[in-house]
N, C-alpha and C positions, 0 to 999 in steps of 0.2 A: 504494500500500500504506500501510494505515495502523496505532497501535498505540495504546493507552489510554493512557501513556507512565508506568505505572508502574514501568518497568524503569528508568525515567531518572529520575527521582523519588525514586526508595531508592536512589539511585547507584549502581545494577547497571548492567551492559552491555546497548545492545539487541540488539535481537531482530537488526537486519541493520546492520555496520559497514561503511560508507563511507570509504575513506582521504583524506585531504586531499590529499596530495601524487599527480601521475601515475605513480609507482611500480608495478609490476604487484605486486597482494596477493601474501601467500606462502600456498600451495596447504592446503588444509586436513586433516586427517589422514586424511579416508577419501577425501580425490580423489589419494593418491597410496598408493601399496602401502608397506605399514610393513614397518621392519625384524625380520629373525625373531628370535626373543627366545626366548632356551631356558629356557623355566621350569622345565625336567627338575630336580628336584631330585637329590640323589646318591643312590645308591641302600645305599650304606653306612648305617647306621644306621634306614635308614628303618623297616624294622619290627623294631622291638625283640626282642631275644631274649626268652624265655618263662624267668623266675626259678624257680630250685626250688619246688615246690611251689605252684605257678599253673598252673591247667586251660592249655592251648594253646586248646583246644576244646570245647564242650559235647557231651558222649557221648549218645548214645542208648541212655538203659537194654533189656538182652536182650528184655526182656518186649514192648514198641513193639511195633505193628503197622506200623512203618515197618524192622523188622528180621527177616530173612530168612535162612536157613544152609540148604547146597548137603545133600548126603546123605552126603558124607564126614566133613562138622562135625556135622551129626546123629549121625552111629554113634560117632564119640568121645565126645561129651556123653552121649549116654544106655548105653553100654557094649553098644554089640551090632555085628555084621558087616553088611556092606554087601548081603552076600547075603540074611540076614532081612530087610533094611530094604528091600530091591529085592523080595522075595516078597510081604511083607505089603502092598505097596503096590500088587502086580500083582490078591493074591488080594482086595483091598478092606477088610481090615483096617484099616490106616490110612495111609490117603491121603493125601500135603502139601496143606495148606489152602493154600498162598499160589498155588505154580505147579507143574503135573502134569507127566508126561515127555512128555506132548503137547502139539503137535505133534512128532514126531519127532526128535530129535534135541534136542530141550529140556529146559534142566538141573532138575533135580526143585527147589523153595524150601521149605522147613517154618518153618512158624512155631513161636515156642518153646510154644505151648499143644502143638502136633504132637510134639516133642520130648520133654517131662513125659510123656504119653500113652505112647508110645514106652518111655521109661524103667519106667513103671508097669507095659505089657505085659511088657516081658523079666523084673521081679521075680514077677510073677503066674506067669509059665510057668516059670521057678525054682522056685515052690510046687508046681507039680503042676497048677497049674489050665489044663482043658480050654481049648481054642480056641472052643469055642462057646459057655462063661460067658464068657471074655475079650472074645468078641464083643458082645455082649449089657454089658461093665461100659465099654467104651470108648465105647459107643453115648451110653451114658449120659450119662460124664463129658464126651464133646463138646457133650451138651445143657445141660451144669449152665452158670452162669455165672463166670467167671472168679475173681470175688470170693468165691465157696461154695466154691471147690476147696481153697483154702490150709486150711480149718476141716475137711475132708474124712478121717478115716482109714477105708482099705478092711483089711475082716478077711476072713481068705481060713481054709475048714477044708480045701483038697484039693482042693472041688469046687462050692462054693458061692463066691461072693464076696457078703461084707455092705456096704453102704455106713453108718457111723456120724455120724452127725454133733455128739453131745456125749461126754465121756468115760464118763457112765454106760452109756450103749449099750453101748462097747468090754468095760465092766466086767460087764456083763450073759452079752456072749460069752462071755467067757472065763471067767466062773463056773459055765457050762456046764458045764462039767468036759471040753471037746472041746479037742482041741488047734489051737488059729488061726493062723494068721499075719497080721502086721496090718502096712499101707504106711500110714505120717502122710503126707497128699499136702504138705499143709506145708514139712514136712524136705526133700522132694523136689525140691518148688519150689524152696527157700534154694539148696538144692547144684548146681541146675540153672542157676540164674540167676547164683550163684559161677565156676560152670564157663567159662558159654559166653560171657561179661564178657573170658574170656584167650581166644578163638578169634574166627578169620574171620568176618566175617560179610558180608551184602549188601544196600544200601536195597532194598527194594520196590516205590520210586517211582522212582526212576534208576538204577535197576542201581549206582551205586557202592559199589565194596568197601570195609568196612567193617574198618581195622585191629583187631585185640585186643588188648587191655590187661592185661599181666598183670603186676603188683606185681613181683612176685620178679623179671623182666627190670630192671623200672625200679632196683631198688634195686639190684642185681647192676652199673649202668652206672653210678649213682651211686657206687659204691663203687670200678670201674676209673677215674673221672673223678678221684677223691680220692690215687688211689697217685701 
């Protein structure tokens, strides 16, 4: 065996030591089994508490298509019974976009666009308006895209629904001289998205549940942590 003897040259060690003396070498660290070495560190301290007013977490705003609410977070968010929200779903009204109750035994998932919709039918049928313009304005508002909706108000006379989309429209209706009722989809949204921020929710993508957040908890423990 040989070596360019640059290791001997810069007076580093070579490559293979020989001892002088008949001594048997001492065993090198991987021909003998190392001692175990608990490099566990303590587990005190190790993750730090979360300070006042530091996220713990990064939230996934309501609006996400990675966020999902069962049919009971549905009918409190949008103020209606479980029974409407089971009927309309059965007669094809409106559907949950995420996950259906099929296969059998499968939990209904609405997405929050499902929801606002939802919201908008129970003020529509508060007005008076027929099930078969509601059918015909929800058709709709599933086709619009997401970003048209917040700029959306619907004027409703009984039996007609208008769709507006600047304030002179609005101002057009109701110079009518007919009496309207009008939904800002806007308003709808803010309250919707305020809402469902404090209720259950569930990923989409791994089924994990989804705590809510709701201020007035956090300050209410804030304020028992202080007494």
């Amino acid at each position: 065996m040989s070596g360019t003897g640059d290791d001997a040259t810069a007076g580093g060690l070579c490559a293979v030591h020989l001892p002088r003396s008949g001594r048997t070498p001492a065993p090198r660290a991987w021909e003998a089994p190392a001692e175990p070495v608990d490099t566990e560190l303590p587990r005190v301290g190790r993750f730090p508490a979360v300070q006042a007013g530091q996220p713990a977490i990064e939230r996934i705003p309501p609006t996400s298509a990675l966020v999902g609410y069962r049919g009971p977070t549905a009918c409190a968010a949008a103020g209606i019974t479980y029974r409407q929200l089971d009927y309309w779903a059965r007669t094809g009204l409106l559907e949950p976009s995420v996950r259906t109750a099929y296969p059998a035994g499968a939990q209904r998932l609405y997405s929050f666009r499902d929801i606002l919709l939802l919201k908008i039918v129970k003020r529509l049928l508060d007005a008076g308006v027929s099930l078969q313009n509601i059918r015909v304005a929800v058709a709709h508002l599933q086709a619009a895209e997401p970003t048209d909706l917040t700029g959306l108000t619907l004027m409703c006379d009984g039996a007609t629904v208008y769709e507006c989309t600047s304030p002179q429209q609005v101002v057009d209706l109701i110079g009518g001289g007919q009496g309207m009722f009008g939904i800002a989809v806007g308003a709808v949204w803010q309250e919707l998205e305020s809402a469902l921020g404090r209720l259950h929710a569930e990923r989409t993508d791994t089924g994990e549940t989804l705590i809510g957040h709701d201020p007035a908890d956090e300050l209410a423990q804030r304020r028992n942590r202080a007494v």
